[in-house]
C-alpha positions in Angstrom: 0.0 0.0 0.0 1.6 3.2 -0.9 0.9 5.9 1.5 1.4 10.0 1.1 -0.3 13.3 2.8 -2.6 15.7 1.1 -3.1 19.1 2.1 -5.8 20.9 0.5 -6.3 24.6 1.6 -10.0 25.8 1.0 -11.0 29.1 2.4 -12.8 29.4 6.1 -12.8 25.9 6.3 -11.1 22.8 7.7 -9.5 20.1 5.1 -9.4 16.2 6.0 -7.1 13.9 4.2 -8.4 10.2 3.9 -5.7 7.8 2.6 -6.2 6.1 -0.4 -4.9 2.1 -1.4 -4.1 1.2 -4.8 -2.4 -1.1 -6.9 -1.5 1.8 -8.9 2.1 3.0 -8.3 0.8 6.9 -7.5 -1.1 7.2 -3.8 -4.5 8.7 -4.4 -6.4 10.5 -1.7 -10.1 11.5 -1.4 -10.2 15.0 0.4 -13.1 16.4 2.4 -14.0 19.8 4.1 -15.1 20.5 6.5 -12.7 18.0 8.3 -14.9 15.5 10.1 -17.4 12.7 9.2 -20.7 14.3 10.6 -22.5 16.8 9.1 -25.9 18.6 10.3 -28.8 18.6 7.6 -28.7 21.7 5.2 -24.7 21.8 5.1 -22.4 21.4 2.3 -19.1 19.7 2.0 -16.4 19.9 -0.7 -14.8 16.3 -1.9 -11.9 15.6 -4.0 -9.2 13.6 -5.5 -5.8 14.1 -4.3 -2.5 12.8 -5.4 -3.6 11.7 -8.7 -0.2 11.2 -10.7 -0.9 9.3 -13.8 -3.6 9.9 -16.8 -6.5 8.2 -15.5 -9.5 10.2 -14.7 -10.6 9.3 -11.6 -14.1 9.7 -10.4 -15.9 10.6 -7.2 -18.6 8.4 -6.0 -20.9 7.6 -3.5 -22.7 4.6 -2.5 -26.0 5.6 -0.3 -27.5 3.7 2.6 -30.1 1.9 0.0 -26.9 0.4 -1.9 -27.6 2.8 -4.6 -24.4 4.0 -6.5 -23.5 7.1 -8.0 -21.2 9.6 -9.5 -20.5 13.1 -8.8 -22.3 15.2 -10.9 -24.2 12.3 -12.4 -26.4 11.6 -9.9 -25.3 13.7 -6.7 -22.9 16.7 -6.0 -21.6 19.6 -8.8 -18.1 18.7 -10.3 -15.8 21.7 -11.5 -13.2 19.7 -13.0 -11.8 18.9 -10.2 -13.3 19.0 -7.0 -17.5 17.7 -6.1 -19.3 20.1 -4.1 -22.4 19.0 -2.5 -25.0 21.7 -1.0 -28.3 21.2 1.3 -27.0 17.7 2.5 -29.6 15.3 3.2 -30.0 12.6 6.0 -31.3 10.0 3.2 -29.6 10.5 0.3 -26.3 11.9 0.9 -25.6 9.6 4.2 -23.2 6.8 3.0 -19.5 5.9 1.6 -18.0 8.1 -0.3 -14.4 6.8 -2.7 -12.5 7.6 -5.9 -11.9 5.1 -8.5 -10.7 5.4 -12.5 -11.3 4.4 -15.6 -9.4 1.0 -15.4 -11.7 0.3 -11.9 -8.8 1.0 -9.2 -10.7 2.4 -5.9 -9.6 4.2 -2.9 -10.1 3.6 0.5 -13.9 4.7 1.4 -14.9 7.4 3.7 -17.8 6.9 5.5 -20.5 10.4 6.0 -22.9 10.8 8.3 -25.7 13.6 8.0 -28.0 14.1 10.4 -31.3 16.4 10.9 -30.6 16.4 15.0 -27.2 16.0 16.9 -23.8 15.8 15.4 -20.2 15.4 16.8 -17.1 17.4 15.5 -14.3 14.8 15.4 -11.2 14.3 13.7 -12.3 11.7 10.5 -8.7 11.0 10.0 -6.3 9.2 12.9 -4.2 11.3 15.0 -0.5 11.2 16.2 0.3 10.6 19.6 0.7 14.3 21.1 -1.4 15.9 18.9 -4.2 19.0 19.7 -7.9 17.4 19.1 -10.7 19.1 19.5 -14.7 17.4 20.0 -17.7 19.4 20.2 -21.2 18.4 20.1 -23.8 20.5 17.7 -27.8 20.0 17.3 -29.9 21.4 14.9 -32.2 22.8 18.0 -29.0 25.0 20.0 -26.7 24.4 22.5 -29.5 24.4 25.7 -30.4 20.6 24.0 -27.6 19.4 24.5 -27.2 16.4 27.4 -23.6 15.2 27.1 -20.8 14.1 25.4 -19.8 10.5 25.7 -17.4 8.2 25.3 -18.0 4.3 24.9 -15.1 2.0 26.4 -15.7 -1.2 25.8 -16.2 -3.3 29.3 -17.5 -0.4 31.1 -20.4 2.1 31.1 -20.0 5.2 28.9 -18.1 8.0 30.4 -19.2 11.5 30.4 -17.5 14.7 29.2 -18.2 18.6 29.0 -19.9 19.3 25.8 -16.4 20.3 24.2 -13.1 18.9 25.1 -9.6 19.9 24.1 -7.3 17.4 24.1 -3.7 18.9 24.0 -1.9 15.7 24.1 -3.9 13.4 22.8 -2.2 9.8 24.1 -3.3 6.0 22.8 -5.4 5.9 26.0 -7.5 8.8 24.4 -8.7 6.3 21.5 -12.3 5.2 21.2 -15.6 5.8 19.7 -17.4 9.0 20.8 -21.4 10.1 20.5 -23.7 12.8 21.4 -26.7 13.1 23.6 -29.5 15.7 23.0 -32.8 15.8 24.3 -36.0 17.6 22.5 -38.8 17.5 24.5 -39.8 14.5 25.6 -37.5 12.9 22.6 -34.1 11.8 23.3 -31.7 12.1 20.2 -27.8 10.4 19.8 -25.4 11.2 16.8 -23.7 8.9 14.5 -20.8 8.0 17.0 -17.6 8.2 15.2 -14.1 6.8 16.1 -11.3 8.9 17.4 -8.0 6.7 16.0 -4.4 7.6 17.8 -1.6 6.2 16.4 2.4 6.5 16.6 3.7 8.2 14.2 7.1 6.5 12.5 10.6 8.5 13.7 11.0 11.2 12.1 14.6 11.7 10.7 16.1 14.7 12.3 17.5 16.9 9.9 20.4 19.4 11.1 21.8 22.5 8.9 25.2 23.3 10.1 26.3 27.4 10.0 27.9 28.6 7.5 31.3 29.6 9.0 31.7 33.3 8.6 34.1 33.4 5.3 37.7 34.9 6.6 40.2 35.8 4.3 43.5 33.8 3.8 45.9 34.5 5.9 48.3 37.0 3.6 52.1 35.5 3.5 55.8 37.4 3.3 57.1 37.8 0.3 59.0 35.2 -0.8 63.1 36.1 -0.8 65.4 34.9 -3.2 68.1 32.2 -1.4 70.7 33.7 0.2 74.0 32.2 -1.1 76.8 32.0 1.0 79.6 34.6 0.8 82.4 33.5 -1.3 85.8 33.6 0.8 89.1 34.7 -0.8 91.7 31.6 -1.4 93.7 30.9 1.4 97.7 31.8 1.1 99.8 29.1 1.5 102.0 29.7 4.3 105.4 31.2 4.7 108.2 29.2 3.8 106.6 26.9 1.1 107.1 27.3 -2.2 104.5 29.1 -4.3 102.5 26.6 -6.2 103.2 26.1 -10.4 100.9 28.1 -12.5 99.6 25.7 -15.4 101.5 28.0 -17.9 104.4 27.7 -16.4 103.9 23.3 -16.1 102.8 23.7 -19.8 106.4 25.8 -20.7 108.4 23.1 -18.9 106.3 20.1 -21.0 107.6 22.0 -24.5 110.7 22.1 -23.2 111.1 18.8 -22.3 109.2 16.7 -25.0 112.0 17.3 -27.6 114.8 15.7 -25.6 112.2 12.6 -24.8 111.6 12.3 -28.4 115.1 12.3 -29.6 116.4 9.5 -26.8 113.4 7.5 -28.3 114.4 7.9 -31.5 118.6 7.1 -30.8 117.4 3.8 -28.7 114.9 2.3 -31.5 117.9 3.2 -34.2 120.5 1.4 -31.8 118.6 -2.0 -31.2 117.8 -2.1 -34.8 121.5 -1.8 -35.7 122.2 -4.9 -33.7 119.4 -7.0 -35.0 121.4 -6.6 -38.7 124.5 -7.4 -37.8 123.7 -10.9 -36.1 121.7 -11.8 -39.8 124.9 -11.3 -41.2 127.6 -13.2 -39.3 125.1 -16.2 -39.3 125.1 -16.2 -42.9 128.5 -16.0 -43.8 129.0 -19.2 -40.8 126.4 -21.0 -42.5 128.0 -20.5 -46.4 131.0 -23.1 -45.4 128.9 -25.5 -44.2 127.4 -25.7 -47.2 130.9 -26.2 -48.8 131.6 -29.3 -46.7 128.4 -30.7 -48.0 129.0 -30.6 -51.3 132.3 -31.9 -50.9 131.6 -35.0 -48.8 128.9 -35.8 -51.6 131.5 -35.0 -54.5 133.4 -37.8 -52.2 130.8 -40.5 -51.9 130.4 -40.1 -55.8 133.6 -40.5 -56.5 134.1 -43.6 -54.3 130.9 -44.9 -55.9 132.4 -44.7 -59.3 135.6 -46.5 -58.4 133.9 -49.5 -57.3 131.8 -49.4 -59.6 134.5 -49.8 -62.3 137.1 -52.3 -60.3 
């Protein structure tokens, strides 16, 4: 069941909300002023259809006492488009339940009106939350001087009696329960409709806080920023007294051209010398080897010659 609030301001009167079920996903609500469920014979109430959120037309109705259904401005009530306003109520034909329902047949929850040509009871139609302001007066058609009593009907005992009009300021569970009127014309006693007073707890409420906005405060303004400080550069130390002054690299680089000559021409006088001795060894071994040479020849010459002579002995 979904369920929502309607709030339907109409001037110099009272609104009542009744909460509508659906199998439609949009909560409808049928709304009626002046807010209660009693009315005295002659007076007019205003109905509606609240919370209507999709494209159905919905349509106020009325089922009467005699089981006789109809629609407002089709057989009861005058319909502006969007609110039914019934004048000069009657006891018989405008006594009875009272719903919305649309084209595709989805009804509301019924709200049940009471008129009556004698003694009525102001009473909240709708249930109340726990600590809630309620109000109950009794009316009659023939003044105030009729009027017997206010009662209240608690099951398991006799009825209790109150003033004529009671303010409840916190209304509490233990305040629940149907309440009539008593009025007495002549030799006629009269009692109203009796309608329920229904207190309930209301779910917790989620508390909502709003911080303060901060009052806004500038910044806070820095120094200028300074350029780093390097640090101070110091002079080169002296050497000290009695050591001698250190070689300037143009007077190392003087010394070098002076000196590289004489390197390169000791160089040059060694790698002359060694090759010098490597030639003159070649030589002597060849000229050792050239009689060796001789001797071999000869001893063949020899063996030759020997060879022959045998040969021819």
């Amino acid at each position: 069941m979904a369920v929502a609030c309607c709030q339907v301001v109409v001037p110099h009167l009272y609104c009542v909300s009744v909460l509508l079920s659906s199998s439609s996903s949009s909560a409808v609500f049928v709304s009626v002023s002046p807010n209660r469920p009693e009315f005295l014979r002659g007076e007019s109430l205003t109905l509606s259809c609240e919370g209507v959120q999709d494209s159905a037309r919905w349509t106020l109705k009325r089922r009467d006492y005699n089981l006789i259904t109809a629609w407002c401005g089709g057989g009861f009530g005058r319909f502006d488009g969007s609110s039914c306003y019934v004048s000069d109520l009657s006891p018989i034909q405008d006594s009875g339940f009272y719903w919305c329902e649309d084209e595709n047949g989805r009804k509301s929850e019924e709200l049940k009106v009471s008129v009556s040509a004698h003694v009525i009871l102001e009473i909240p139609a709708l249930p109340v939350n726990v600590g809630d302001e309620v109000t109950l007066r009794c009316r009659s058609m023939y003044g105030s001087n009729k009027l017997t009593g206010l009662y209240r009907d608690e099951p398991g005992s006799d009825w209790t009696s109150l003033p004529l009009e009671v303010t409840i300021e916190h209304v509490q569970l233990s305040d629940e329960g149907k309440y009539t009127c008593h009025a007495r014309e002549y030799d006629m006693s009269m009692v109203s409709a009796g309608s329920q007073l229904t207190v309930r707890v209301p779910p917790p409420a989620t508390l909502l806080f709003t911080l303060p906005t901060p009052p806004h405060t500038p910044p806070p303004t820095l120094p200028p920023t300074l350029p780093p400080t390097l640090p101070p550069t110091l002079p080169p130390t002296p050497p000290p007294s009695g050591a001698p002054p250190p070689l300037s690299v143009i007077r190392i680089c003087c010394h070098l051209v002076a000196v590289c000559p004489y390197c390169i021409c000791t160089v040059l006088m060694l790698s002359i010398c060694c090759s010098r001795k490597t030639g003159t060894q070649a030589a002597v071994t060849v000229e050792m080897s050239a009689p060796t040479e001789d001797v071999a020849y000869d001893d063949v010459a020899d063996v030759i010659t020997e060879h022959d002579l045998s040969a021819a002995h």
